[in-house]
C-alpha positions as CSV (number, residue, x, y, z in Angstrom):
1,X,73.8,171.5,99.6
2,X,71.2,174.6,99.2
3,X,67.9,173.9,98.1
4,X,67.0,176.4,95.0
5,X,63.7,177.5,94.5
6,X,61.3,177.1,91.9
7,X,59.7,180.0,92.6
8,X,59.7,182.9,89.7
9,X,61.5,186.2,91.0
10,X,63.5,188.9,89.7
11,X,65.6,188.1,92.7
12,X,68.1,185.5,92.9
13,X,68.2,183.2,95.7
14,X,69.6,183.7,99.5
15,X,72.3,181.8,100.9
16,X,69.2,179.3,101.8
17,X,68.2,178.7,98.2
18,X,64.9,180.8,98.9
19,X,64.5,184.5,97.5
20,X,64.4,187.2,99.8
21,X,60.7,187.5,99.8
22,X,60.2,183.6,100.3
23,X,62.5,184.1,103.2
24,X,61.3,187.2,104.8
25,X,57.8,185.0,105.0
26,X,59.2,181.9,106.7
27,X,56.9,181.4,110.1
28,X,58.9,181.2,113.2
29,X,59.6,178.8,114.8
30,X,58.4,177.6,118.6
31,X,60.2,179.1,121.3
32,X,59.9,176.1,123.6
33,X,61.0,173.7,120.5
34,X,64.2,176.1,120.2
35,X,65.0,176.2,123.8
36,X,65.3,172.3,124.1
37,X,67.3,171.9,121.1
38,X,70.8,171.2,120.5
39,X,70.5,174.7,118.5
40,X,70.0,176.6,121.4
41,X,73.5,176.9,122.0
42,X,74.4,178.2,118.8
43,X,71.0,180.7,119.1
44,X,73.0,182.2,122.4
45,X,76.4,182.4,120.6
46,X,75.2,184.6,118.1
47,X,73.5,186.7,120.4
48,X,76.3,187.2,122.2
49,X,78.5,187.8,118.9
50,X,75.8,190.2,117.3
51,X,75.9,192.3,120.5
52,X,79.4,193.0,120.6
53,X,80.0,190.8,123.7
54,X,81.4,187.9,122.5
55,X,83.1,185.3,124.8
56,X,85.4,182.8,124.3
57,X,82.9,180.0,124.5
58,X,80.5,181.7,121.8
59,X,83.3,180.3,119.1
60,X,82.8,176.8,120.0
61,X,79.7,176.8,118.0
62,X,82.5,176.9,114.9
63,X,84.4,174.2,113.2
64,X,87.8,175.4,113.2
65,X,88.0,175.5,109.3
66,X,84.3,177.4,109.1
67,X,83.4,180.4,106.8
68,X,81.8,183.9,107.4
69,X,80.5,185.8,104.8
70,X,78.9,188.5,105.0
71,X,78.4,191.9,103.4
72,X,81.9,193.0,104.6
73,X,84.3,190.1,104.7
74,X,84.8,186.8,104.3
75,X,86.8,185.1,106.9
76,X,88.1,181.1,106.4
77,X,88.8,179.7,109.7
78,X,87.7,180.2,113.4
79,X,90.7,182.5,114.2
80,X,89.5,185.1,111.7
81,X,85.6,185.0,112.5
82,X,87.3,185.7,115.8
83,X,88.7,188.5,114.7
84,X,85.8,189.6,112.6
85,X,83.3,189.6,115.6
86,X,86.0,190.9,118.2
87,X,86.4,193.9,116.1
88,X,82.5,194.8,116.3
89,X,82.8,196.3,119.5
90,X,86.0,198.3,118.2
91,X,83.9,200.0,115.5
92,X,80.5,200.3,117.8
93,X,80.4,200.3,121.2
94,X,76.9,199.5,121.7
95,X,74.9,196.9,119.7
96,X,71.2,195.8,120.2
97,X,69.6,192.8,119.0
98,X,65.8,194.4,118.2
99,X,64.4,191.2,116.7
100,X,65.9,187.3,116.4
101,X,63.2,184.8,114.7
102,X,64.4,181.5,114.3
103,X,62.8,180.1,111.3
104,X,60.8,177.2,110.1
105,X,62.7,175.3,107.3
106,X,60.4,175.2,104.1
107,X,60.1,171.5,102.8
108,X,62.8,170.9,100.7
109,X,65.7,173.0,102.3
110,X,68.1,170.2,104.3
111,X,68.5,169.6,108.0
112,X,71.6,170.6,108.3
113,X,70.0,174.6,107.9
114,X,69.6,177.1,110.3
115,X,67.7,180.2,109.3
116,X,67.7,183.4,111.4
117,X,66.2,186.4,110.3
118,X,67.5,189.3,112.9
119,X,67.6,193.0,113.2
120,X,70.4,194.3,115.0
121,X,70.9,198.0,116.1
122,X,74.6,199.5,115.6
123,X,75.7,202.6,117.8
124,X,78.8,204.6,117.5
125,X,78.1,206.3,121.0
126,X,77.3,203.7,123.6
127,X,75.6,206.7,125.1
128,X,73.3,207.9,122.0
129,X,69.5,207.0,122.1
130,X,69.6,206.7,118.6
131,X,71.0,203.9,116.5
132,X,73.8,205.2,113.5
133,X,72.5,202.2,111.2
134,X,69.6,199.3,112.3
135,X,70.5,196.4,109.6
136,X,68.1,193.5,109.3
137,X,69.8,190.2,108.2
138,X,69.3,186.7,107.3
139,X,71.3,184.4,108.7
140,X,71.8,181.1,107.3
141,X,73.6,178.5,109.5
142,X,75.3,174.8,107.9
143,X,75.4,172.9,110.5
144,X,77.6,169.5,110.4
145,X,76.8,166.2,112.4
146,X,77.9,167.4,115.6
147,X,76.1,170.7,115.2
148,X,78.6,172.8,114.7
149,X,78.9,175.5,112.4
150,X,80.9,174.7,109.0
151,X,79.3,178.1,107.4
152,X,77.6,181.4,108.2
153,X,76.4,183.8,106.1
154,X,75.1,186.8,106.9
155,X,72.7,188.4,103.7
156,X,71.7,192.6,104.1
157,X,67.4,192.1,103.9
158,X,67.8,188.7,103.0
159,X,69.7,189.3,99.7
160,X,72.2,187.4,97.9
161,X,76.1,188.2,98.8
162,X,78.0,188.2,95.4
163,X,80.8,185.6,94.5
164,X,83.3,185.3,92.1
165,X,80.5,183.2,90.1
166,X,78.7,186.6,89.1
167,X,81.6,187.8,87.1
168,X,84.3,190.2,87.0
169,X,82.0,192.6,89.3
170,X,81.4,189.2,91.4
171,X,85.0,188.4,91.1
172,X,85.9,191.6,92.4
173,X,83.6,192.2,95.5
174,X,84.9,189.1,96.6
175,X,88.6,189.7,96.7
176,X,87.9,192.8,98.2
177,X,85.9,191.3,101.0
178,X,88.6,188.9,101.7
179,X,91.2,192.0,101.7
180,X,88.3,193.2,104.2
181,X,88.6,190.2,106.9
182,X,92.7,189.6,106.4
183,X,92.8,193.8,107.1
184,X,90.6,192.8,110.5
185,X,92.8,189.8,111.0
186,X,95.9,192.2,111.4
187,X,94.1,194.8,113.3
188,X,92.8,192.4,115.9
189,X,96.2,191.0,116.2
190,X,97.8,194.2,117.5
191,X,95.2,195.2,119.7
């Protein structure tokens, strides 16, 4: 379930059912109400999986049949998000996490939500002081009972990822983006 706002934009809603400018002006939450949370674990997952040092325990935050979209791909299934994030460090050696705000829910989104809004740093030189691309992101975690992960979706400045329901173009960008992840999946699998 994603709550859908009422709000009037030219912008059609996030992954959280909030436009990008509702989203980009969520508060953040408390630090000490994160750290004591059963969300903390999934908070240090992704920081290890956005920084290109992924461990085997940062997948346990997945349910094995969990999605990953994102502006590249679309993996189904915790073996491909595997191979999704253990390709990161393939194409960029060094990756910094500038900014990770865990956000409040607005009334009316469901529990179940977790909203991260996060800029993250990409270098193709490990040894270069400058970044090749800084992308800020959106993150929007469901969460089932036992807190794991069932999807993640990853939105470029909090905007919408296309589907098949926008049409043809919709149609398309999503075959190619799961084209994208199964390319990964065989890449990953010889390396």
């Amino acid at each position: 379930m994603v709550f859908v706002s009422t709000t009037a934009s030219n912008e059609k809603p996030n992954a959280s059912g909030l436009t990008p400018d509702q989203t980009r002006a969520l508060l953040e939450r408390s630090v000490d109400a994160i750290a004591n949370s059963l969300e903390a674990r999934i908070i240090r997952a992704l920081r290890e999986l956005y920084s290109g040092r992924p461990q085997n325990s940062s997948y346990e935050i997945y349910t094995r049949d969990a999605i990953f979209h994102d502006p590249i791909g679309i993996a189904r299934g915790i073996d491909s998000i595997r191979a999704q994030f253990d390709a990161l460090p393939k194409l960029f050696p060094r990756c910094e996490i500038r900014k990770l705000r865990v956000l409040e829910n607005p009334p009316g989104t469901p529990a179940n939500l977790l909203l991260i809004d996060q800029d993250v740093a990409y270098f193709r030189n490990a040894e270069t002081a400058s970044p090749f691309k800084v992308v800020n992101s959106l993150l929007t975690l469901q969460l089932d009972d036992a807190h794991q992960v069932t999807r993640h979706t990853e939105e470029w400045d909090h905007r919408r990822e296309t589907t098949a329901d926008d049409g043809f173009l919709g149609m398309l960008n999503e075959h190619r983006k799961k084209m994208t992840a199964a390319v990964t999946n065989i890449f990953m699998s010889k390396a």
